[in-house]
VEXDREN-2710 file (C-alpha; in Angstrom, 1 decimal):
% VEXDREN-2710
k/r/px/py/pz
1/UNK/91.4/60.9/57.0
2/UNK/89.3/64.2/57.6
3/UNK/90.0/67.1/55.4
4/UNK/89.1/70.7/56.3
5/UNK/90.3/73.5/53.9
6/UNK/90.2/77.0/54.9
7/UNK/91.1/79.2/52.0
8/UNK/92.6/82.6/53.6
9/UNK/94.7/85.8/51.4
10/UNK/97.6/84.2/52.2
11/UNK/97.3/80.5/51.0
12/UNK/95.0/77.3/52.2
13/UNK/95.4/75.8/55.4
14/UNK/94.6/71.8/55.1
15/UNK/94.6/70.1/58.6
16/UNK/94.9/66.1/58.5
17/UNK/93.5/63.9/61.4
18/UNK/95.5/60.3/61.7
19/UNK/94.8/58.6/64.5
20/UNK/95.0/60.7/67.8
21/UNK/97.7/62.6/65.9
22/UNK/96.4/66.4/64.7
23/UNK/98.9/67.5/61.6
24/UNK/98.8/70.9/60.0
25/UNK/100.5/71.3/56.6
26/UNK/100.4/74.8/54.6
27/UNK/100.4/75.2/51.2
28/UNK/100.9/78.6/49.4
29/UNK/98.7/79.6/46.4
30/UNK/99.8/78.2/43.2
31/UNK/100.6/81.5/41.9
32/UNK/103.4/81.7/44.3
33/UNK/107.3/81.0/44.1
34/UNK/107.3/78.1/46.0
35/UNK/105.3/75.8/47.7
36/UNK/106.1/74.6/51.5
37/UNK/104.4/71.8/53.5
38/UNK/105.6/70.3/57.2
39/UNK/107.0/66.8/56.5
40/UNK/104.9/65.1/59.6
41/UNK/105.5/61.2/61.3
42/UNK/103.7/58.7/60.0
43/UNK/103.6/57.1/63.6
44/UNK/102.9/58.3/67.2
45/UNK/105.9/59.6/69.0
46/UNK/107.1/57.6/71.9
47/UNK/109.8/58.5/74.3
48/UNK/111.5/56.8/77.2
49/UNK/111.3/58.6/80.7
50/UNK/115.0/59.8/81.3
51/UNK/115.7/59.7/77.4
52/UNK/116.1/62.8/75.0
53/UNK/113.8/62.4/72.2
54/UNK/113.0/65.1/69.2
55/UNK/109.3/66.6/68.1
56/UNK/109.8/66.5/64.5
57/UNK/108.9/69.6/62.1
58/UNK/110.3/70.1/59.4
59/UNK/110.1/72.7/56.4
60/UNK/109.5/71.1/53.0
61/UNK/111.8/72.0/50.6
62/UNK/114.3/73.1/52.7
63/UNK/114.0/76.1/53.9
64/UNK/116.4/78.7/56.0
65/UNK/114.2/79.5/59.2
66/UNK/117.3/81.5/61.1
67/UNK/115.8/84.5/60.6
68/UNK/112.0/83.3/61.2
69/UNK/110.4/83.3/64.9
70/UNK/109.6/79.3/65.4
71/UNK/107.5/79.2/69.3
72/UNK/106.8/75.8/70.7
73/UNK/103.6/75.8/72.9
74/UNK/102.0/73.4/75.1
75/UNK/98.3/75.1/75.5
76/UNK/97.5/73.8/78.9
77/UNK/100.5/76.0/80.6
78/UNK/100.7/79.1/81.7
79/UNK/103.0/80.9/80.3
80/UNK/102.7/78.3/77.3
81/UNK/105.9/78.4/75.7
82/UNK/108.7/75.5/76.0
83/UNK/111.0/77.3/73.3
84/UNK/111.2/80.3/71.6
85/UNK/113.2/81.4/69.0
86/UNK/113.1/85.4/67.5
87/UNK/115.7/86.8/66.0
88/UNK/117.7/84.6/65.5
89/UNK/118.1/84.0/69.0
90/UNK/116.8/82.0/71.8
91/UNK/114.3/83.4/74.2
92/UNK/115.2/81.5/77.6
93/UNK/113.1/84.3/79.4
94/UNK/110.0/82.9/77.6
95/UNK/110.1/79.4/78.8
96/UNK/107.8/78.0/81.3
97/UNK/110.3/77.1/84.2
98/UNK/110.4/73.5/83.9
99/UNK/111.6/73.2/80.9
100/UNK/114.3/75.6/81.5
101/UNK/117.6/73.4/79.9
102/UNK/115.4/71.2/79.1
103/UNK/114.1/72.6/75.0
104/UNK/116.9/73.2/72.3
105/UNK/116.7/73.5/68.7
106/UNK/119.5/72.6/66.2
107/UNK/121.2/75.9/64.8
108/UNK/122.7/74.1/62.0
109/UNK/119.8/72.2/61.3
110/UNK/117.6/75.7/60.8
111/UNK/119.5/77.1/58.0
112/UNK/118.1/73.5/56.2
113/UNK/114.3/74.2/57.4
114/UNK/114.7/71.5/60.6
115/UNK/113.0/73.2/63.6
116/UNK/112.6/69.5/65.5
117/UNK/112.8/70.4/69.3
118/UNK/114.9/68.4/71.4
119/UNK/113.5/67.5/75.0
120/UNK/115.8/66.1/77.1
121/UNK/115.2/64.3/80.0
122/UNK/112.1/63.4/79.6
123/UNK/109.7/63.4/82.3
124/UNK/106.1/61.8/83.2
125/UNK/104.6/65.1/83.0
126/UNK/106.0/65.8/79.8
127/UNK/103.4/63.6/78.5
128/UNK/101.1/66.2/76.4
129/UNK/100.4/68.0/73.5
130/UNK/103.0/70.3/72.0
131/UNK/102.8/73.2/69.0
132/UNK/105.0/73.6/66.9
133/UNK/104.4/77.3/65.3
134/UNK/105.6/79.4/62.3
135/UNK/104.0/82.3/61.0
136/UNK/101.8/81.4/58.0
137/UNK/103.1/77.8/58.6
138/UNK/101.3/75.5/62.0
139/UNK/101.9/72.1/62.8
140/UNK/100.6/70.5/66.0
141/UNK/103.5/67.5/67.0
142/UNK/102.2/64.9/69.4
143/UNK/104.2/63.2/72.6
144/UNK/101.4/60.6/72.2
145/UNK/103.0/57.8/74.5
146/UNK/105.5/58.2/77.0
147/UNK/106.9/55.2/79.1
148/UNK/109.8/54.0/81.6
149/UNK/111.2/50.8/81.2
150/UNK/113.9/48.6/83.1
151/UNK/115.6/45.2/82.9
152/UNK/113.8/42.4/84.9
153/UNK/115.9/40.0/87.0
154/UNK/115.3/36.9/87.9
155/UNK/115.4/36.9/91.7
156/UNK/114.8/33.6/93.3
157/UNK/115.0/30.0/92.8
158/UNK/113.2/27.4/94.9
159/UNK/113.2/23.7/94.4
160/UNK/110.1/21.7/94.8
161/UNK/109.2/18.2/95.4
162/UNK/109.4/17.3/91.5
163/UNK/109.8/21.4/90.3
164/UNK/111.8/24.6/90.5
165/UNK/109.9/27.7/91.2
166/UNK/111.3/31.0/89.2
167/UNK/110.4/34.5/90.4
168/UNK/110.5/37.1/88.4
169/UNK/110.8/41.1/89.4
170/UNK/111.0/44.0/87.4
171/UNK/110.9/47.7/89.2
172/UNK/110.0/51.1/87.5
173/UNK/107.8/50.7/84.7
174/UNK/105.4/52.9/83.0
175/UNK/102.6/51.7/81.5
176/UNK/101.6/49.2/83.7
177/UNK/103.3/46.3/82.0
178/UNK/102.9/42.5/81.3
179/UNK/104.9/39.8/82.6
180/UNK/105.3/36.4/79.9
181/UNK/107.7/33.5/81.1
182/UNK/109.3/31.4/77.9
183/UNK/110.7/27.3/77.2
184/UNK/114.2/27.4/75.2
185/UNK/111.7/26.8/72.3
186/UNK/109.3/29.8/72.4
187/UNK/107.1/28.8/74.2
188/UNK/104.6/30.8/76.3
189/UNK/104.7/28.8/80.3
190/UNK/101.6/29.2/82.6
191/UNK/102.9/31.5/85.6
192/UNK/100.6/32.4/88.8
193/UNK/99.5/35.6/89.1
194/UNK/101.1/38.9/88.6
195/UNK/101.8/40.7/91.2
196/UNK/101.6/44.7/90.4
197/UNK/102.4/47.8/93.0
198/UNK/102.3/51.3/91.8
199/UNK/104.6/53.6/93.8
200/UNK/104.4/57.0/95.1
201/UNK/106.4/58.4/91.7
202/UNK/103.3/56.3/89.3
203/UNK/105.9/53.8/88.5
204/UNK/104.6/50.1/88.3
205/UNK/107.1/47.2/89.3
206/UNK/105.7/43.5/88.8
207/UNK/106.4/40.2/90.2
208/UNK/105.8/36.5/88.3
209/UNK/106.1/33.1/89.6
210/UNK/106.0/30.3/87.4
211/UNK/106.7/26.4/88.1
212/UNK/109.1/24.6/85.3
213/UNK/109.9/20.8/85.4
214/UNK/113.2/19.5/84.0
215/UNK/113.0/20.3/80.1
216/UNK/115.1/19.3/77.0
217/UNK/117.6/22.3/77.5
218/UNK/116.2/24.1/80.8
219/UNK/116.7/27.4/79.4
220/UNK/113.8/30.0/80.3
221/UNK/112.7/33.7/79.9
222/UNK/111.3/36.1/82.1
223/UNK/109.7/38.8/79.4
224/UNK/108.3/42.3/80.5
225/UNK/106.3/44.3/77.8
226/UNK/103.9/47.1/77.4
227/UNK/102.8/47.7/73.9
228/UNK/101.1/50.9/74.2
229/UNK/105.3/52.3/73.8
230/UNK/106.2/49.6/72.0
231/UNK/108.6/47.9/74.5
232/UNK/110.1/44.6/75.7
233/UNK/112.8/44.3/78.1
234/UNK/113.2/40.4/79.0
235/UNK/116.4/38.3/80.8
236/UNK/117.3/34.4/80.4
237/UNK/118.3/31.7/82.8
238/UNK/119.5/28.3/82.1
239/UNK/119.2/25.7/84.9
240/UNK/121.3/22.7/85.3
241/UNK/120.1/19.5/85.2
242/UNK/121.2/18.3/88.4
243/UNK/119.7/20.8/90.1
244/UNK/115.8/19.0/89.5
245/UNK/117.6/16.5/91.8
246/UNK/116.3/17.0/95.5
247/UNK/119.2/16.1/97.6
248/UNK/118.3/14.6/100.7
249/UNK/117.0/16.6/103.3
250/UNK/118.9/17.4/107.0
251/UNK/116.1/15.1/108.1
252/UNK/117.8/12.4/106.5
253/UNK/121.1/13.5/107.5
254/UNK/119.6/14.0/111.0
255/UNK/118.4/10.1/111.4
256/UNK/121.6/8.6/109.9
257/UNK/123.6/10.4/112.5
258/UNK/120.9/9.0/115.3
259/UNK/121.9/5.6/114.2
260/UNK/125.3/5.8/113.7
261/UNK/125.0/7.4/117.3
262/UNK/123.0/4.5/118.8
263/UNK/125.3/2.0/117.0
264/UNK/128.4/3.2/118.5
265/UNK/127.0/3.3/121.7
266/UNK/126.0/-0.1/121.5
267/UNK/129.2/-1.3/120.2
268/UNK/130.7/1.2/123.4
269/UNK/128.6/-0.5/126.0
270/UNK/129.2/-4.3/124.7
271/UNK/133.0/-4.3/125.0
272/UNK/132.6/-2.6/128.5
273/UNK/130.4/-5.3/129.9
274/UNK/132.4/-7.8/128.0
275/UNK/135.8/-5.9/129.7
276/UNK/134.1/-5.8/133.2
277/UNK/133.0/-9.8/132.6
278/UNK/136.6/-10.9/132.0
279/UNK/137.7/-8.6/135.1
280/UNK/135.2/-10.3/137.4
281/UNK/136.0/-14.1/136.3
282/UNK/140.2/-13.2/136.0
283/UNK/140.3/-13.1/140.0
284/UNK/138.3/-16.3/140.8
285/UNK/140.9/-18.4/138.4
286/UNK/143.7/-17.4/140.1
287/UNK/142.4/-18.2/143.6
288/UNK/141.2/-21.7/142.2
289/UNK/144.8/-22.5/141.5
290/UNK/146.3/-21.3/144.7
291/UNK/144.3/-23.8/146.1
292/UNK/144.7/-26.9/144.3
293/UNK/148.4/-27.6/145.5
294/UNK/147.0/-27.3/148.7
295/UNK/144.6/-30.0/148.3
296/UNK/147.5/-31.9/146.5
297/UNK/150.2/-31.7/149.9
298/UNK/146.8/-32.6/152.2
299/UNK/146.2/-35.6/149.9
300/UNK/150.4/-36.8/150.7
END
């Protein structure tokens, strides 16, 4: 922690550095009524592309800032201002244009010292560092990590020889995320490689194969992660058993219905030659016994 005081007429300015987060609390003298401080996060700030999220400050004790001017800046625009309040009204003229219905502050929650600004639908570009300003009183509040998530889904299922091959997608992501495939126990798999495009709008999606045999329980998990934003989306599948069993292929199918083909044919051509065989010997018995009383009255 680095310390810096500044002693000025009206009270001592200490600035605290955590991390990549830059806090400002104010302290009046000793000799004065009261003492106030900003109550700051103890962690970064992370918001969800799409989401609303809130930039804390807050006035310690409690404090009624209606009638104070409370501006929130973000330096590297031009004009800088996201939300001002003067007043006791809101400035919409002062806003930098896209943020325009996008900054609000809590009117009941400034009577109680709250000046936390509300950002709603958060954007990629939203992604910097905002000011949070009150005369005599300055606290810097951080969007230090901004992300987009989504669910992954499970796309395709191929069978293998002795396997079933899993593919798992995942679109709109950002971070660049990981992609982790999980037994019904836990356990971490060994995919292929993951695939990774980055679209036009800096939004990653990823792709993971991974090979399973026939398990205990065939359930599995297709997990997508980034931990910069702290996030983990994931979906399950469970696979029955008699799906591992490779039926047999139209090949197969294929050859039986050659031989059954062949067969019948067979069978087809031995009763017509055994038909036409009777046909030719049916004629020569009848002529044979035409003949023999013939030979009988000859024999008289």
């Amino acid at each position: 922690m680095v310390r810096e005081k500044k002693c000025r007429e009206l009270g001592m300015r200490v600035w605290l550095q955590r991390g990549t987060e830059e806090q400002t609390v104010t302290e009046r003298p000793a000799s004065s009524p009261g003492q106030f401080q900003v109550v700051v996060p103890s962690q970064p700030i992370v918001a969800i592309v799409g989401d609303d999220i809130i930039l804390p400050c807050q006035l310690e004790p409690a404090t009624n800032a209606l009638d104070m001017t409370v501006e929130w800046a973000r330096p590297d625009l031009n004009p800088r201002f996201v939300y001002v309040w003067r007043d006791g009204v809101e400035l919409e003229s002062k806003k930098h244009f896209i943020y325009k219905g996008r900054t609000s502050v809590s009117v009941d929650k400034l009577r109680h010292g709250d000046v936390s600004l509300k950002l709603s639908r958060v954007k990629l570009s939203d992604q910097r560092r905002y000011r949070c300003f009150i005369p005599t009183l300055q606290y810097m509040s951080s969007l230090s990590s901004l992300g987009v998530v989504s669910l992954p889904a499970i796309v395709s299922i191929n069978r293998t020889s002795s396997a079933v091959v899993l593919r798992c997608v995942s679109k709109g992501w950002h971070p660049e995320p990981e992609v982790f495939w999980l037994d019904g126990e836990g356990n971490l798999l060994s995919p292929g490689p993951t695939e990774t495009v980055r679209g036009p709008d800096d939004l990653y999606t990823v792709s993971s194969r991974v090979t399973v045999e026939k398990r205990h329980n065939n359930n599995f998990t297709c997990r997508v992660q980034q931990n910069n934003i702290n996030q983990t989306r994931e979906t399950h599948i469970q696979i029955s058993a008699d799906f591992f069993t490779i039926p047999p292929s139209s090949s197969v199918y294929i050859i039986i219905g050659v031989i059954v083909l062949i067969i019948f044919c067979l069978c087809s051509l031995a009763f017509i030659f055994a038909w036409w065989k009777w046909k030719q010997q049916k004629p020569r018995t009848t002529q044979t016994m035409k003949l023999e009383p013939l030979i009988d009255g000859e024999r008289d």
